[in-house]
N, C-alpha and C positions, 0 to 999 in steps of 0.2 A: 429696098424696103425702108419705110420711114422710120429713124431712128429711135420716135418712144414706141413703136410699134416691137422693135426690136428689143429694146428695155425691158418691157412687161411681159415679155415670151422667154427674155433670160429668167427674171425676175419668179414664174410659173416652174418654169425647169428647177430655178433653185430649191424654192418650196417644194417644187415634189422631191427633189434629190432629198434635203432634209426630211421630209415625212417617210420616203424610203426604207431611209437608213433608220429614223428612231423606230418602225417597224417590225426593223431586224435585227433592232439590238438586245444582248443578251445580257439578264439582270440578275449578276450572282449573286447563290444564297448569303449572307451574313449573319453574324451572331448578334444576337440582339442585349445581351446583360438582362434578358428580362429573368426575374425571380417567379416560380409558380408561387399560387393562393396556399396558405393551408389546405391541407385535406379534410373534408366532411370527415371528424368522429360520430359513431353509432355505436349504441349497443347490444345487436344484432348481426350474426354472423354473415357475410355477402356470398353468396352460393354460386351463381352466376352472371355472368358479366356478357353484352352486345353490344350492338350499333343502337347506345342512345340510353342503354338500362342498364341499372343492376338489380337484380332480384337477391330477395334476404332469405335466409334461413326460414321465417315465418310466416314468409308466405307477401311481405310488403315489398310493392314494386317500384324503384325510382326511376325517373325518366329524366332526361336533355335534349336537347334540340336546336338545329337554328336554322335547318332547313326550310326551303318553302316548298309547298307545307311542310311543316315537318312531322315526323311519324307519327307522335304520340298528340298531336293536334294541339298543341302551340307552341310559341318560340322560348326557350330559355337557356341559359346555359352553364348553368347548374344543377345536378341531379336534384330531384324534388319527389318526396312520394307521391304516389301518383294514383294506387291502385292497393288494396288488400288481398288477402288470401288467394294467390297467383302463385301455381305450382311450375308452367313453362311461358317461358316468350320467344316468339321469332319476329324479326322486321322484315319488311318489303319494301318495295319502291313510295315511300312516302304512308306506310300504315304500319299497324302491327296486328298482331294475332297472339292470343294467352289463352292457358287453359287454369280455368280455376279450382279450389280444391273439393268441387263437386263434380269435378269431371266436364263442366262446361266450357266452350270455346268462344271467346269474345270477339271481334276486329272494330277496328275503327281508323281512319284516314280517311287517306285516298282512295275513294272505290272507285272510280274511272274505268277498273278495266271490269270489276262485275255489272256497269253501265246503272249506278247509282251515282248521289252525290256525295261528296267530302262530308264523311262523320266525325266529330267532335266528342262524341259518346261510343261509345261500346254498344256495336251490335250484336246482338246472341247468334250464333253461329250453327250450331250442332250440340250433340251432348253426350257423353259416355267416351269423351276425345283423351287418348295418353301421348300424341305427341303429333306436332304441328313445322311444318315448315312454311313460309310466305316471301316471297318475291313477287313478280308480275302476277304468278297467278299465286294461287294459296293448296297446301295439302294439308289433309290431316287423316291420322289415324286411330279408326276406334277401338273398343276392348277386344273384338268381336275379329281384328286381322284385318279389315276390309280399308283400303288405302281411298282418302275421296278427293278431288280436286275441284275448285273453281274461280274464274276470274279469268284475264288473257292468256289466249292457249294460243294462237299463232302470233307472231312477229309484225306480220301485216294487219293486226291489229280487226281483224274481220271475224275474227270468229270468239265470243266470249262465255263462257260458261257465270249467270247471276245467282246460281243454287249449286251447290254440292251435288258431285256424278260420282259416282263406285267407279274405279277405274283396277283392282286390284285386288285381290284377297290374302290373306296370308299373311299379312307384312305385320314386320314389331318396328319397323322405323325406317325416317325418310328423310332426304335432303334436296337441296336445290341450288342452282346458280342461275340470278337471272332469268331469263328467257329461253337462254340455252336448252338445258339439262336436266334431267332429276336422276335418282337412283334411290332403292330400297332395298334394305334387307328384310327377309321371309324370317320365317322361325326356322328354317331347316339351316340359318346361318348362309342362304346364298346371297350373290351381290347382282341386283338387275337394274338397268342401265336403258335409261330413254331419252329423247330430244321432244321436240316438239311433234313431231310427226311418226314416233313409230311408237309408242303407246299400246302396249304396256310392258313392252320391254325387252330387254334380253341379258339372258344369264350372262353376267361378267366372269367371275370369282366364288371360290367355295369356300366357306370357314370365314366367313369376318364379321367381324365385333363392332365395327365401327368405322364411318367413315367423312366423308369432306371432300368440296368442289367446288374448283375455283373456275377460272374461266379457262374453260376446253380443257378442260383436266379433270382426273377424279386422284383421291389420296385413300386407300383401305387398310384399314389396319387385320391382321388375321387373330385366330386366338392362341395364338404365339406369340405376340407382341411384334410381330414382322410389318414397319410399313412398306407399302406399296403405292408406285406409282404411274400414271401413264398419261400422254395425254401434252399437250402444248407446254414446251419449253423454252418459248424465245430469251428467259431470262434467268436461267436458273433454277425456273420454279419446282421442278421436281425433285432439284435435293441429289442425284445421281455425278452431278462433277461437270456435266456435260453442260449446252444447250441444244441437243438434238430431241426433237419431238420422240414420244415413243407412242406405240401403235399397240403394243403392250407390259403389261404390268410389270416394272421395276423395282427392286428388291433395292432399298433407300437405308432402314436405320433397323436394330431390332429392341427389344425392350420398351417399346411404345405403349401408350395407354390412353394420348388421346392425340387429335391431330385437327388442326382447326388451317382451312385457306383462302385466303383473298384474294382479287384477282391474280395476281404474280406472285405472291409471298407464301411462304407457307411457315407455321410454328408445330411443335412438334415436342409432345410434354412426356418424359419418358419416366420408370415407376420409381427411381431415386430423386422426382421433381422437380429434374433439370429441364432449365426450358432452350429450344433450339430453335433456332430459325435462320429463310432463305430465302434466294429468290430475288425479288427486285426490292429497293430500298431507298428510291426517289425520293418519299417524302421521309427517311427515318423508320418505315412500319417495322421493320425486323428488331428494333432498339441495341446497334450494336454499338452506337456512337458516331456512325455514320453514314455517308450514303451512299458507299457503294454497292455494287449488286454482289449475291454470293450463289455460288452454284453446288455449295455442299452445304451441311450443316453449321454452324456456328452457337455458340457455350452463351446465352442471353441471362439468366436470372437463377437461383436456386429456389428450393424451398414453394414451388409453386404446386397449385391443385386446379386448376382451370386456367382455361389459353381461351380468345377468340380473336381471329383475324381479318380485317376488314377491305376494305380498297386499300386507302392509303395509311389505316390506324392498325394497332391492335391495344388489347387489356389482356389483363392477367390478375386472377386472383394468389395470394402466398397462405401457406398455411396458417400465418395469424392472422389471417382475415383482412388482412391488407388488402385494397384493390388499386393497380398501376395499370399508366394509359402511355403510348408512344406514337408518334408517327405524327400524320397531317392534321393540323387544328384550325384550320384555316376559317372553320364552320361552327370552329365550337364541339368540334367531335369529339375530344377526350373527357369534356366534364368537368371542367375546371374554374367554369365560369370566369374565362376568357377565350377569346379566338388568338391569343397570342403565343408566339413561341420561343425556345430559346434560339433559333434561329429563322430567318425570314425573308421571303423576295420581295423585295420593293417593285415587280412589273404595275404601272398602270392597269395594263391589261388581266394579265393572270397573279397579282398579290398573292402570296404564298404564306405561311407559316407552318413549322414544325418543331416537335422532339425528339432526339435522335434516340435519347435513352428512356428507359422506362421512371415516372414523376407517379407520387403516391397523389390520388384522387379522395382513398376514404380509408379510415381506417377505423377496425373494431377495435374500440376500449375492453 
């Protein structure tokens, strides 16, 4: 073989050796010294806390964002009011849904799967709505018990409901994960349990107050303060010690009073307003200072009165009206108006940032 022939076929080898290798190489987290912003002062109490909002005591709704699109239809990444007189919020995959304090339900985003276009405005929805969940597709419940759904209802993407369907009767509240799942509680306090495909459900559990669903999992609280759990554990997520899936409900903590779960994580806010959490902890979401995963509960913050747990984030409200954000900021998700964190991956490819502990975002004067 001729010898620059031979040259430039090492020369290709090497480069690919090289490209290989920097492919599979692994880019550990590091601490960055960075310092959070101040926290937004207000002088209005924050009630509830999501992916992207805090809603106030009176009713005024702040938003962030940095998603494309993102939820509340533009990009920023500091809470901003956004919205008045807003009694609930739920997000979805690039929208939201509020109900206002005339009982009206709003959305606006991404409507792609009700087979509209991306709103920027609030669209009127329904009316006489007490509480709303939204992901792929959207539910909401009116005064009246009767649970409605609309937007992508299968997976494959072929079959889309663009109006509100009765799917339901009876129900005082509802929840959702994704694409997956949903589940309602009836007024007679039972728990029913649907997927995509078997609609309108099936009786889980009797006696629960409240509940949460993370991916292939559900979380139930009874009205004993008893949580429950079942459902995918490849991480810890159910709180039990273990990682064995369970097929039914598992007796996790008691004295519970509310329970909020992201894909893998779960938090768990029990009535002396300790807050716990589990599960997986990649990006920080659990705020214990770390990242490793935990398969029982762990002691996170005092003093708190609302939890929500996200993918890779969560928030928490404290009894002075504080509100605290942890986990992946990579998007700008915690509110802080930055995407930075006190620690972070330099990959090319998947750049990283996170908080491993809980950073004040706002706090009432």
């Amino acid at each position: 073989m001729n010898k620059w022939i031979k040259k430039g076929l090492l020369a290709l080898l090497l480069l690919f050796g090289i490209a290989t290798l920097s492919g599979c190489r692994s880019f550990p987290w590091e601490e960055t010294g960075f310092t959070p912003p101040e926290p937004i002062q207000v002088d209005t109490m924050p009630v509830a806390v999501g992916d992207g909002f805090i809603l106030m005591e009176n009713g005024d709704l702040w938003t962030w964002g940095f998603r494309n699109p993102p939820s509340f239809g533009w990009a920023h990444l500091a809470p901003a009011l956004t919205m008045e007189g807003v009694l609930a919020v739920s997000t979805g995959l690039n929208h939201a849904i509020v109900i206002k304090s005339d009982g009206t339900a709003w959305q606006w985003g991404d409507n792609r799967w009700t087979r509209r276009w991306y709103s920027h405005d609030p669209i009127h929805v329904m009316d006489d709505v007490i509480n709303i969940c939204s992901n792929f597709r959207s539910l909401a419940v009116t005064s009246d018990g009767n649970l409605w759904e609309w937007g992508r209802l299968m997976d494959d993407n072929t079959y889309f409901l663009s109006t509100p369907e009765q799917i339901m009767s009876d129900v005082i509240a509802v929840t959702g994960h994704g694409s997956e799942h949903r589940a309602a509680i009836r007024s007679d306090n039972t728990l029913w349990h649907w997927s995509d495909v078997d609609t309108p459900g099936t009786q889980i559990m009797e006696d629960v107050v409240s509940m949460a669903l993370g991916l292939r999992r559900t979380m139930a609280i009874t009205s004993d303060g008893t949580l429950w759990a079942w459902g995918l554990n490849d991480r810890g997520q159910l709180g039990d010690g273990t990682t064995t899936d369970r097929n039914q409900p598992v007796q996790i903590m008691t004295d519970v009073v509310a329970v909020a779960a992201g894909n893998r994580s779960t938090l768990a806010l029990t009535s002396d307003g300790t807050l716990w959490a589990w599960g997986s902890n990649s990006n920080g979401q659990l705020g214990d200072g770390t990242r490793y995963t935990r398969h029982s509960p762990v002691r996170i913050m005092d003093n708190v009165v609302y939890v929500f747990a996200a993918n890779a984030h969560s928030m928490a409200i404290t009894s002075d009206g504080s509100v605290w954000a942890w986990g992946s900021n990579s998007s700008g998700e915690l509110g802080i108006g930055s995407t930075r964190g006190a620690w972070q991956v330099d990959s090319p490819q998947n750049p990283a940032s996170a908080w491993l502990s809980p950073i004040l975002v706002m706090v009432y004067k």
